[in-house]
PLY file of the C-alpha trace (Angstrom):
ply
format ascii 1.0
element vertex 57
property float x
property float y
property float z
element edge 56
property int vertex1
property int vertex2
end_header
-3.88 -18.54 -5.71
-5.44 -17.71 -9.17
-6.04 -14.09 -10.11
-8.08 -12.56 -13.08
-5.26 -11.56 -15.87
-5.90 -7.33 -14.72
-5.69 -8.31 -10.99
-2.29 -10.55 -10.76
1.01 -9.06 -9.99
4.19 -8.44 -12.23
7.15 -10.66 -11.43
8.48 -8.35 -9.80
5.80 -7.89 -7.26
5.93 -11.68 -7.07
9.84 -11.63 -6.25
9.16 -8.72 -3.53
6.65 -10.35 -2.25
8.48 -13.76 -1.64
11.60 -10.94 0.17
8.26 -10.03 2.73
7.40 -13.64 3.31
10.59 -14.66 4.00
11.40 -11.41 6.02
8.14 -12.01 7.87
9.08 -14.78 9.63
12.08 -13.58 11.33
9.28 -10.98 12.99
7.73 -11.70 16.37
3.83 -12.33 16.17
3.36 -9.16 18.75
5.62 -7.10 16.14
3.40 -8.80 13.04
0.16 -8.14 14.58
0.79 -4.39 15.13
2.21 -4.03 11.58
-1.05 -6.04 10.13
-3.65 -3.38 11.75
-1.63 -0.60 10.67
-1.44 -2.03 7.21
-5.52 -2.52 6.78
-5.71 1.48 8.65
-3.54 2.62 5.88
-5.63 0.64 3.50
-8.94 2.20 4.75
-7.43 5.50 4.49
-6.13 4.96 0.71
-9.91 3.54 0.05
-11.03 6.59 1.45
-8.71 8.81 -0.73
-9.74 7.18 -4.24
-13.41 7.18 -2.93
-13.03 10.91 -2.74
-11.00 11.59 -6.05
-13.84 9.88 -7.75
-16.34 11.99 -6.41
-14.69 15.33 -7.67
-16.47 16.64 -10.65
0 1
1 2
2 3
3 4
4 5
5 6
6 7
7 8
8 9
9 10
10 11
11 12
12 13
13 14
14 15
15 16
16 17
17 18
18 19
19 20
20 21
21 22
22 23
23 24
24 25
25 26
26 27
27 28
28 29
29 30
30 31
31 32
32 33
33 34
34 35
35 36
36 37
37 38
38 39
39 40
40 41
41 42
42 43
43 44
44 45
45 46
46 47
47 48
48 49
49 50
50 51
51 52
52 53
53 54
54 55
55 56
């Protein structure tokens, strides 16, 4: 997948990011599901955070 220049990941993102994939198939759906919501929650919440910081005067 393509990114914009600002938006892609450092290699070593990239090379982490391979570790998860690989990792993540050794996981049981059930396990990857529950992991998955909790990862959007925490997302929402860190959304929520900069949201706020931006608001402070």
């Amino acid at each position: 997948m393509s990114q914009p220049q600002n938006l892609s990941l450092s290699l070593e993102q990239q090379f982490n990011l391979r570790k998860y994939e690989q990792h993540a198939k050794q996981i049981p759906r059930e396990e990857l599901e529950t992991l998955f919501i909790e990862i959007i929650r925490q997302k929402m919440v860190q959304e929520n955070l900069f949201k706020k910081m931006v608001q402070i005067p």
